[in-house]
C-alpha positions, 0 to 999 in steps of 0.5 A, a space after each residue: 466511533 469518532 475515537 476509533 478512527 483517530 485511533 486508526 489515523 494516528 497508528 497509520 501516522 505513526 507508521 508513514 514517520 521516517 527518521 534517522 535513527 541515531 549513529 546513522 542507523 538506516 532510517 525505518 521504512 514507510 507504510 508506502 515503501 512497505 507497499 509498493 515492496 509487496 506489492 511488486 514482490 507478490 506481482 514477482 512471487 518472491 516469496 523472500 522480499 514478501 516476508 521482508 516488506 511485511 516486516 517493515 510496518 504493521 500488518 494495518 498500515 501494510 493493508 492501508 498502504 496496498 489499498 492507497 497503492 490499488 485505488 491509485 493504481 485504478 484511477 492512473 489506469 482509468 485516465 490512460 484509458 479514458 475508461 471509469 475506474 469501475 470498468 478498469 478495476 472489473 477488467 484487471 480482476 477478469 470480471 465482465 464489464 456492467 
């Protein structure tokens, strides 16, 4: 099991690097680009920008990337609204308040 999420660990790693390729290549694009990228494209329904953030990092890192973008969109919302996370995150998806 151990094994499995280092494995996970290292491809999310692998995938959030960004380097200077060589003879000044734009450099690669990270997980969080890649997400916040989608994330507004999907909130804009452009379709074109949507295929292009996917393109960026592996379908895994883009998942790792929107979920990191959720949760921390959740708890800035939840401390703007002195309100818990839990309330803010049934309110954004229009499910009644527990």
């Amino acid at each position: 099991m151990f094994a499995r999420i280092r494995e996970a660990w290292d491809r999310t790693r692998a995938a959030r690097r960004t380097e200077r390729k060589a003879g000044g290549e734009p450099r690669s694009h990270n997980l969080f680009e890649a997400a916040a990228a989608y994330v507004s494209a999907c909130a804009e329904d452009d379709q074109d920008r949507i295929d292009e953030a996917t393109g960026w990092v592996s379908p895994e890192a883009l998942s790792f990337g929107v979920n990191e973008l959720a949760c921390r969109a959740v708890i800035a919302l939840a401390r703007e609204r002195d309100e818990s996370p839990r309330d803010v995150a049934r309110s954004l998806l229009g499910l009644p308040a527990t």
